[in-house]
C-alpha positions in Angstrom: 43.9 94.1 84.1 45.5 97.3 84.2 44.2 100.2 85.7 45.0 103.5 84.5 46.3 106.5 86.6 44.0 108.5 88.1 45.3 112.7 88.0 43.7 114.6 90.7 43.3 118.3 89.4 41.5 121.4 90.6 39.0 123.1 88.2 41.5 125.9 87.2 44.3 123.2 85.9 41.7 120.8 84.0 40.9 124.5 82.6 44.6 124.7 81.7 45.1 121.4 80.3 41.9 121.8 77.7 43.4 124.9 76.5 46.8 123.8 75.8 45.1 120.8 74.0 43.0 122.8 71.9 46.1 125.0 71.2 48.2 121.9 70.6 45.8 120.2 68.1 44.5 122.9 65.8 47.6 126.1 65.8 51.1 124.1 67.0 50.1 121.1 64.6 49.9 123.3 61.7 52.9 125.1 63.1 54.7 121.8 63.0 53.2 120.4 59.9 54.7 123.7 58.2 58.2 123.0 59.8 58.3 119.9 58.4 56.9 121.0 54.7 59.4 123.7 54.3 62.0 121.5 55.5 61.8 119.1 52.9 61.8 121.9 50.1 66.0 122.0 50.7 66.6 118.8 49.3 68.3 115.4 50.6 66.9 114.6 53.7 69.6 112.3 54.6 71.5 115.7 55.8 69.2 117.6 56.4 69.5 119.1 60.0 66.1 121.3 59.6 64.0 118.2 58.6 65.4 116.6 61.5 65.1 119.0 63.5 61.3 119.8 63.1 60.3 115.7 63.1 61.5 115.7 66.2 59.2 118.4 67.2 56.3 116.4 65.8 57.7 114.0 68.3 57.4 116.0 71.1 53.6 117.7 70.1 52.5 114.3 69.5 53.9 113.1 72.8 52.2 115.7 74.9 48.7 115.4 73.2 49.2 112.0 74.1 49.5 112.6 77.7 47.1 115.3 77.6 44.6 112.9 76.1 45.6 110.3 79.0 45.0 112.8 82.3 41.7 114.3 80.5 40.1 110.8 80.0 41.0 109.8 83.9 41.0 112.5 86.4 38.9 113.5 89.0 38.3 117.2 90.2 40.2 118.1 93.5 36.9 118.8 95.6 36.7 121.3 98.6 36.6 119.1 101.5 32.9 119.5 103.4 34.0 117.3 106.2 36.9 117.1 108.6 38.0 120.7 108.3 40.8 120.0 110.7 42.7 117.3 108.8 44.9 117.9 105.9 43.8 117.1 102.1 44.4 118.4 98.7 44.0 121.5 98.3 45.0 122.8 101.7 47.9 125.3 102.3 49.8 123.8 105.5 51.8 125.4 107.9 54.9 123.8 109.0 58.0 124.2 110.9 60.9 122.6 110.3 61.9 121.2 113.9 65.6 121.2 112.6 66.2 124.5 111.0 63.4 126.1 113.1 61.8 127.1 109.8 58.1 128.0 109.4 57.1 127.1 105.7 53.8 127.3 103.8 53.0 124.6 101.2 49.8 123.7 99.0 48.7 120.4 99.1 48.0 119.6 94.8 47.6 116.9 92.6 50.8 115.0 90.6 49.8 117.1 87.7 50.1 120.8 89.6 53.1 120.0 91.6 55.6 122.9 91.3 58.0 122.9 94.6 59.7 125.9 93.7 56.6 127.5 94.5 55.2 125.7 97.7 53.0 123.2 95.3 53.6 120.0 97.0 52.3 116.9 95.5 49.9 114.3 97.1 52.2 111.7 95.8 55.3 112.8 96.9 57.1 111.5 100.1 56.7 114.9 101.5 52.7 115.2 100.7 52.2 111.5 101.8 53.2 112.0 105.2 51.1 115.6 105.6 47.7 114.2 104.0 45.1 113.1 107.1 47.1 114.3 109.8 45.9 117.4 112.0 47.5 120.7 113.5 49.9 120.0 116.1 51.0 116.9 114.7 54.5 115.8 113.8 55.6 114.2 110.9 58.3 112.2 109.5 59.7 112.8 105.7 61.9 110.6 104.3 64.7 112.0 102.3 68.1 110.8 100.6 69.4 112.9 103.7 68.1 111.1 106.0 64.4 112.5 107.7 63.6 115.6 108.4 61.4 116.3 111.1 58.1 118.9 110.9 55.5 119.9 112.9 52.1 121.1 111.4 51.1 124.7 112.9 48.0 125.2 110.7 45.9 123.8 108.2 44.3 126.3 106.2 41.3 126.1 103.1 
């Protein structure tokens, strides 16, 4: 039996996600829908770029309400930890330093479907948010990367 993927999110993104569904379903389908229609008014559709063109964006919208429909029939709410204030979980912002550059960085713990690294939004699933998650200030950790590790110490977990 398979089981399916459970997506941690917090309130605000399962916000997100039900809005670009709704927006997906009822205005970019007939957007789409229209694409295709007017596409098909300029004849032979054997060369017709446009036609292609726009079935390939029904491709895509259908794709992504697809996997919209997936994470918003099996995810659970990131919830603010009650318990064990000191220890790091989703939805913290950690403080750590970088024992080899002597770098102090600030990173949000998130779920798979929030992740943005550019912007300090570390994943629980990556290597990176695997190693931080149940481990408390003061702590070292280990994170392996194509590199080789890299070495950081947690300064300060914060809610």
């Amino acid at each position: 039996m398979n089981m399916a993927k459970e997506y941690r999110l917090s309130a605000e993104r399962l916000e997100e996600l039900k809005q670009e569904l709704t927006y997906l379903k009822t205005v970019r389908e007939k957007e789409v829908a229209e694409l295709i229609k007017e596409a098909r008014s300029f004849g032979d559709l054997s060369e017709n770029s446009e036609y292609d063109e726009a079935k390939n964006e029904q491709g895509k919208l259908y794709s992504r309400i697809a996997e919209l429909d997936e994470i918003l029939s099996n995810y659970t709410i990131i919830e603010e930890q009650e318990t064990a204030r000191d220890i790091v979980h989703v939805g913290n912002n950690v403080v750590v330093k970088d024992l080899e550059f002597d770098e102090t960085l600030t990173y949000q713990i998130v779920g798979s479907q929030e992740a943005d690294p550019m912007n300090g939004r570390i994943s629980e699933d990556s290597p990176f948010g695997k190693a931080l998650l149940g481990k408390k200030a003061g702590e070292e950790v280990v994170v392996e990367a194509p590199a080789g590790n890299i070495h950081y110490q947690i300064l300060e977990i914060q809610r």
